[in-house]
N, C-alpha and C positions, 0 to 999 in steps of 0.2 A: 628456733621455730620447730614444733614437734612435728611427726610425720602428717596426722590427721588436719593440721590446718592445709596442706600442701595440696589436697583433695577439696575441701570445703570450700578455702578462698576461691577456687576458681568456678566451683559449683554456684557459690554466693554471686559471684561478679555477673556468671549467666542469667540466671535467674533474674536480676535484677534488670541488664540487657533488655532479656526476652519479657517484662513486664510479668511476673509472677507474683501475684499478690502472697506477700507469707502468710497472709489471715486468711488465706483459702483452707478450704480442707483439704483430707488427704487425696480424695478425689478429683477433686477439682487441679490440684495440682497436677495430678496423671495427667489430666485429661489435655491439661496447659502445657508439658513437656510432651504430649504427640503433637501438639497441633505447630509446636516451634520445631521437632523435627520434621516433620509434615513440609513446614514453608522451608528448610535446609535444604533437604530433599528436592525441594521443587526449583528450584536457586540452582541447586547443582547441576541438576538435567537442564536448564534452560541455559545457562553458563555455559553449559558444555555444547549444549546442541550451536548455540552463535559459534562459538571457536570451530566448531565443523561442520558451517555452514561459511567460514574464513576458509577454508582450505580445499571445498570440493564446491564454492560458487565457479572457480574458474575466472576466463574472460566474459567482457561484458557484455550483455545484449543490446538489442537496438537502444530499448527505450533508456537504457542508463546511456550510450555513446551517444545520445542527444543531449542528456543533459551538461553532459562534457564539455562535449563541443561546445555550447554555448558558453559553458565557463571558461573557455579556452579562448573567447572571441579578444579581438584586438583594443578593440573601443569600446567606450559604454553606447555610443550611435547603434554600431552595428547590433551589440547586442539586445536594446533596448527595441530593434527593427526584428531580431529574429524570436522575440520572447511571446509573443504570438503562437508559435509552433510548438509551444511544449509546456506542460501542467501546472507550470507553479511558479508565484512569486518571486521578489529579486533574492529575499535573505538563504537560502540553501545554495544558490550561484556564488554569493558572496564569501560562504561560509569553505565549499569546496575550489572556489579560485584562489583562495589562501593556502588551502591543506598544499593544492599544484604549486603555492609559489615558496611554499615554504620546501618544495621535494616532494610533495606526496603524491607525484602523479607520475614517476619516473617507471612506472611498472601499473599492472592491474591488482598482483595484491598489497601493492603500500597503499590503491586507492580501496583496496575492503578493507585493510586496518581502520580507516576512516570509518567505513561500514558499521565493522565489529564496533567500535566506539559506540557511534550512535547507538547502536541496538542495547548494549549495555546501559546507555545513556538513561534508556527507554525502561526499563528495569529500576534506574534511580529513581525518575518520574515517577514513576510506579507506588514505590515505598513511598516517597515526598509526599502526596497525593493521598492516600490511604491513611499515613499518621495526621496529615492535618485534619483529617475528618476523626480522629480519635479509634481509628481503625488498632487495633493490635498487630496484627498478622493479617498482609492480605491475602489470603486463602483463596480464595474465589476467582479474584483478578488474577495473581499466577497461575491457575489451571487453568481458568476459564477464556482469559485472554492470551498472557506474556505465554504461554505454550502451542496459543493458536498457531497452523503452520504458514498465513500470510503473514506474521510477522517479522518473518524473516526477509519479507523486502525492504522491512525498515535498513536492514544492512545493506541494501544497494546505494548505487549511485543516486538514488529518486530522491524525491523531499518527502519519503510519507512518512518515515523513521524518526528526523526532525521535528517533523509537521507533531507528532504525535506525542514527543517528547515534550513539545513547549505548550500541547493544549492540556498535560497535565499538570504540566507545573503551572498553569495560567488556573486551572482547578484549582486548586489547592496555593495558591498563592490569596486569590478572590476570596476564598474561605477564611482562611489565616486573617486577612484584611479586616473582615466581615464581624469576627470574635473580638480582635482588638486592631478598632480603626487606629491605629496610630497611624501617623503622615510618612514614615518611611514605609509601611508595611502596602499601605496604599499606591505607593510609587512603584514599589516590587512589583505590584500586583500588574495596573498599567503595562510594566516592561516587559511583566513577561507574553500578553495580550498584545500589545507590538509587536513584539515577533512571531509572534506566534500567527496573528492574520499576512505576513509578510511572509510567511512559509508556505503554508498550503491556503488556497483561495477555501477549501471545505471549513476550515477552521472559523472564518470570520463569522459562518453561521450557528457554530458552537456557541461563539466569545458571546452571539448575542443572543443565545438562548441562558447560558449562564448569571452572562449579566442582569438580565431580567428577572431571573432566577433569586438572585441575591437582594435584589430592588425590593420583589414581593415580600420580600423573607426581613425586609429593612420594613415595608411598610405594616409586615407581623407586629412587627416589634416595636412598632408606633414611635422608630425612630429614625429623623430625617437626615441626617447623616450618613445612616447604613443605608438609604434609598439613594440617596446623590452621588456617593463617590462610584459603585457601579456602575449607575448610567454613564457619569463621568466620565469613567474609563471606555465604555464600550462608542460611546459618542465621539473619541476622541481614536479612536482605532477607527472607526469607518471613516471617517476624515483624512487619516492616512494611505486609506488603500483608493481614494477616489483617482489617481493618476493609473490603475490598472483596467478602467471603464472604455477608456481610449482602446487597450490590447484586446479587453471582449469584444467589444464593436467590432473590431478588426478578424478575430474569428469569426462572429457572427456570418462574416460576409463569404465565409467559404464553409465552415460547418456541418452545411446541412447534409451536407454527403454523410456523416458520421452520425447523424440523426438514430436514435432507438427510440421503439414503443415504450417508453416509461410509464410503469402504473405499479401498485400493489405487488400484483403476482411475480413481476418482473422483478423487483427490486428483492423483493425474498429470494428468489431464484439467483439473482446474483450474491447477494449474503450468504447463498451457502458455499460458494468458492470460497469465500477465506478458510472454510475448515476442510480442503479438498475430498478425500470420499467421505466423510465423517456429515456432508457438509448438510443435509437433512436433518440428521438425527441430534447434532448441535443447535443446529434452529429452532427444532421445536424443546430443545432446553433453555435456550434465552430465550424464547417466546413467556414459557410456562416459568420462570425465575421472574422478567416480568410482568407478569400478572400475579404473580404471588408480591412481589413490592409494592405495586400501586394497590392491593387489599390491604395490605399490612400501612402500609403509608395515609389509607381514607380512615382505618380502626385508628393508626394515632391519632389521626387531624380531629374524629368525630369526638372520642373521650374528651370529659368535663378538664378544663385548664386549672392546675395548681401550679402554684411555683417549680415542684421538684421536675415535674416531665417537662415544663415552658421551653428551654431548650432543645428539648429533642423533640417539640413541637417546629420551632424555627427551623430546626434541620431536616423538618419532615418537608412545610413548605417549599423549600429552598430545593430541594431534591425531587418533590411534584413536580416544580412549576418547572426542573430545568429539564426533567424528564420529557416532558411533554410538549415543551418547546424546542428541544435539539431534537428529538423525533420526527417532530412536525417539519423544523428546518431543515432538517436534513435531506428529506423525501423531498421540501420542495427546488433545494438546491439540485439536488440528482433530476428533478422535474427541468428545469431552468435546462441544466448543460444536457441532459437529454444524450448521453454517449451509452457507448456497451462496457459499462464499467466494469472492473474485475475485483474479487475479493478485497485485494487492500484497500481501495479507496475508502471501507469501512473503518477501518483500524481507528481514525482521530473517533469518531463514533464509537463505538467499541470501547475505548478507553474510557471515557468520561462515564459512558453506562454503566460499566464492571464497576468503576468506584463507586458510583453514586447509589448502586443495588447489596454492593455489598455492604453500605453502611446502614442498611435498614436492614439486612439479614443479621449482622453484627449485635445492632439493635437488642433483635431478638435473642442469640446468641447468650447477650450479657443477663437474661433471665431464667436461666436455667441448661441443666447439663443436657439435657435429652437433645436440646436443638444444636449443641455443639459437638456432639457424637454423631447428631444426623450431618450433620457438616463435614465433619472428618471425610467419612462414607461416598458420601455426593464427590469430594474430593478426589479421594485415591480411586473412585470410580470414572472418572472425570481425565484422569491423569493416565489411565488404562487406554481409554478410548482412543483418545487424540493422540498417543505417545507415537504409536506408530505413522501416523499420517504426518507429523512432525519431524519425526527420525529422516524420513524420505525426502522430505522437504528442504532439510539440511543438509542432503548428500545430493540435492539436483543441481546437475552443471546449469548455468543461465542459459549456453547456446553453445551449439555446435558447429554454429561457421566458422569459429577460425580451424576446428578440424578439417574440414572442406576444402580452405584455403590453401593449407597445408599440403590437402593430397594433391591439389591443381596446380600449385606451384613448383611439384617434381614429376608430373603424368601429364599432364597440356603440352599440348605442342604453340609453338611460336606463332600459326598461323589457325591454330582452334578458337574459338567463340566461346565466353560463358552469359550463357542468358541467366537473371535472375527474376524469379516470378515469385509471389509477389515483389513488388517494389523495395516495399518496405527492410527488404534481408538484406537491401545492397547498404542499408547506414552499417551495418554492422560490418561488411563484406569490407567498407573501404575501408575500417580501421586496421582490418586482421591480415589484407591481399597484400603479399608483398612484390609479386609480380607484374610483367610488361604484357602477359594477353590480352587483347580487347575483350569489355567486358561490358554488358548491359544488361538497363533492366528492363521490366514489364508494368505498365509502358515505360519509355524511358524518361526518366527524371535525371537530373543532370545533377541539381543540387543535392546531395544527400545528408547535408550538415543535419540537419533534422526531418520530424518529417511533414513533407513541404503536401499538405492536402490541398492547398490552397492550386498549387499545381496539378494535380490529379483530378481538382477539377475542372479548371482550363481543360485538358488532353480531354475531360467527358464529353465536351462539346463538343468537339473536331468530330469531322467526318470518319475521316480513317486512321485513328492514331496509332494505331500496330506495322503500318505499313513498312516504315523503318525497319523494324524489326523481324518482319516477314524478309524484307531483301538481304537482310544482311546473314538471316539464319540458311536462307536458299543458296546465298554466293559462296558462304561458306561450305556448305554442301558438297552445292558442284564439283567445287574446287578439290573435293578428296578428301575433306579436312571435317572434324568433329565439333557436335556442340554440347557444349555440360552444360547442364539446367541443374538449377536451384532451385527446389521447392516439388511441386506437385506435379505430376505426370496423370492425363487421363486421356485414354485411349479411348477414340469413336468407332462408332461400329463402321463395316464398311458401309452403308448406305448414308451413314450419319452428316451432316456438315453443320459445321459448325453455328450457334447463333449472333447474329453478329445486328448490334441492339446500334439503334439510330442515335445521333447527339442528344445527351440531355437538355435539359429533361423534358424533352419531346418521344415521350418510349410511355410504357406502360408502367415502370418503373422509377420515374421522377430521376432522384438524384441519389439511386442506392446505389454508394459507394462497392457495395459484397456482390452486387450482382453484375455490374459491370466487370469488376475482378474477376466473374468466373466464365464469363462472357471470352474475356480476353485469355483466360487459360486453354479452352477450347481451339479461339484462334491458333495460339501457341502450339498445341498438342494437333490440331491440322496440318501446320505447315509442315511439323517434323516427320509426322506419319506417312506425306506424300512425298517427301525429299530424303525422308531417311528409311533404310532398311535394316541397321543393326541397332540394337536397345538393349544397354546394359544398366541395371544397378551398382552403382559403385558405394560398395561396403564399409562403413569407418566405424568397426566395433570400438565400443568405449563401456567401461565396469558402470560408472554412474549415471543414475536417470538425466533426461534433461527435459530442462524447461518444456511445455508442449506447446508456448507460443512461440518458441525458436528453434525447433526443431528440424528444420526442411531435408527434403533426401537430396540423393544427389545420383543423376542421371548423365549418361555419357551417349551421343548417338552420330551414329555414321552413315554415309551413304554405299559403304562397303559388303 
């Protein structure tokens, strides 16, 4: 073997890899070896930011120790009784009561290993997804998406990582199907759509904007086979998930405390939490990406039909219709559950958009270099922007109660009180507290396995439901003895007292879950103010940001 093959062969092998046409010019070729270092590049930094977003998550916050717990439950009764109190489907329980039974729960980070998996996982999807659509490099979707900074909750304990994984391979599986019906490819297809509605309850609205998608795009094509097996599949997934009707019912019946204004402006305003500061100026980038799709997508549909474009007519269809349907479904599912959702819940959304916009920018792309140097550009522009809100994202602790727990389990004394206000900090408090102080919440909830709204609105009703915790913060007092509080501290003026709102939803305010919360913080912060006379902040410096829905301070107060 001479020297010069020893450079070539392996040049050749790349090339070949990364899809480089050798009948390109010489330009074209440049242009083809930046846009594969370009996607390297983007791979490395996203690879790298999961692995240290593995080692500075930490312990875990409330909303992933719920979903533990439940994976943790003894029966399928009990837990089939508690899956009401928490977001998602049976298959992500199923999937992590294994990783526990196999060892994977013996620690919090052999449960992010499991994390980092998925989130990698999500990244295969990704590619999966993008080649079966005849994608070369998915450019777009890596910057645009897989470097978004919520999807690094794909790495937690939650199902959205999952959820988000199996509705791209449920893409790109349907696709695959759709080009050549064969009967295994079709089964594929189906399996991966079973799971995938069996992950996140968001998803079954995708599968059947998709599915319909692929039906119109069968009835393009004036063939009824590519119409039938879609619906097929998507008729035979809603069929499956009709035994989770019973568990909405059953939220239904306590919910409405969690109730938001859902409309338009609202739901943008939450979309831009998945790209945290960035989260405006991302928006009106996917706004303006699609609106430039569905122009580019009405210009193919309206051109005269020959044979050579007929394909990439069907793909145009099929990427209309599922546009505009998971759009539509989506808004009205978020319409339906009506919560304060945060950035991730977008993410299965998000996915399927990225692919299905970038396969019309592609499109264009494959007709000349100008629009693939503008691509580049938008790219490493793209990759500028978000880099740093991503970095940060990667390096924030989930919560800082077990710090908390930590300082109170060597500074409390035996016969001190720790209040926790909100409620909600005690699910996490009781996995982290290793100690014997009495400790309650606001108000107090007894169950913490998850989180029990359902109870929170029972106690909205009650006449007096702080009262508990008024005596027990007063006896404490008297006695000489300290109370640490968890969470928010707000001091009334002296003339101030507190407001103290009648049972729901006999008030002015129905059954707002936030307003009663702050109602009862006031309570809180009265009793201390007239029983207590010393107030300290207790300081637990730490290098890394953290989460800012688990963040709470921590207060010490005496009557000394």
């Amino acid at each position: 073997m001479n020297s010069s093959s020893l450079f070539t062969k392996p040049i050749n092998f790349i090339s070949q890899c990364a899809w480089i046409d050798k009948a390109a010019t010489k330009n074209e070729k440049v242009i083809s070896w930046i846009e594969l270092v370009s996607a390297a590049v983007l791979m490395l930094i996203i690879i790298s930011l999961h692995v240290i977003f593995l080692f500075h998550a930490g312990p875990l916050w409330r909303d992933e120790v719920c979903t533990v717990n439940l994976a943790n439950m003894s029966s399928i009764t009990q837990f089939w009784q508690n899956l009401q109190y928490d977001s998602f489907p049976v298959l992500w329980y199923i999937i992590l009561k294994g990783w526990i039974f196999l060892g994977g729960g013996k620690t919090d980070m052999v449960l992010r290993v499991l994390g980092l998996a998925v989130g990698l996982g999500v990244l295969s999807a990704l590619w999966y997804a993008t080649r079966s659509f005849g994608i070369r490099l998915p450019l777009i979707s890596l910057a645009l998406f897989a470097l978004c900074p919520a999807i690094f909750i794909g790495d937690t304990m939650r199902a959205y990582g999952m959820g988000t994984l199996l509705i791209l391979l449920s893409l790109g599986a349907i696709w695959r199907a759709f080009q050549n019906p064969a009967t295994w490819r079709i089964v594929a297809a189906w399996f991966c759509v079973l799971l995938s509605v069996h992950c996140l309850y968001h998803n079954s609205f995708l599968t059947f904007a998709i599915c319909s998608g692929a039906a119109v795009a069968g009835l393009y094509r004036r063939q009824l086979k590519l119409t039938i097996f879609p619906l097929g599949i998507g008729f035979l997934a809603a069929l499956s998930i009709l035994p989770y009707f019973k568990i909405m019912s059953q939220r239904g019946e306590w919910s409405i405390i969690m109730n938001a204004p859902v409309d338009l402006p609202w739901i943008i305003q939450r979309f831009q939490l998945a790209f945290e500061n960035s989260g405006i100026l991302f928006t009106w980038i996917w706004a303006l990406l699609a609106l430039l799709v569905f122009a580019l997508l009405i210009i193919l549909l309206v051109k005269p039909v020959s044979n050579p474009v007929r394909p990439q007519k069907d793909t145009a269809v099929f990427i209309l219709v599922t546009l505009l349907l998971g759009i539509a479904a989506y808004i009205i599912f978020l319409k339906i559950l009506s919560y304060p959702t945060q950035g991730w819940y977008y993410l299965p959304l998000m996915a399927v958009l990225v692919v299905l916009m970038e396969k019309v920018i592609d499109l264009i792309c494959q007709r000349g270099m100008a629009a693939r140097i503008i691509r580049i550009i938008f790219i490493i522009a793209i990759t500028i922007l978000i880099s740093t809100d991503s970095w940060t994202t990667a390096h924030t602790r989930r919560t800082n109660v077990d710090l908390l727990t930590a300082r109170l389990e060597t500074h409390a004394d035996q016969n001190d009180l720790i209040v926790i206000r909100p409620f909600y900090y005690g699910i996490t408090f009781k996995r982290y507290y290793k100690g014997n102080i009495l400790w309650i919440t606001v108000p107090e909830i007894n169950d913490l396995v998850a989180t029990r709204q359902d109870i929170l609105k029972s106690i909205m009703t009650q006449n007096d439901p702080l009262e508990p915790v008024r005596r027990k913060i007063i006896k404490t007092l008297q006695n000489g003895h300290r109370v640490w509080l968890i969470g928010s501290l707000r001091f009334l003026q002296p003339a101030e007292m507190p407001v103290i709102l009648p049972p729901a939803p006999h008030s002015l305010y129905g059954w707002d879950e936030v307003t009663y919360q702050v109602a009862w913080n006031q309570e809180v912060s009265y009793t201390l103010q007239k029983y207590g006379n010393k107030f300290a902040v207790v300081e637990i410096p730490f290098k890394d940001p953290v989460n800012k829905l688990e963040n709470p301070s921590l207060f010490v107060v005496s009557a000394e």
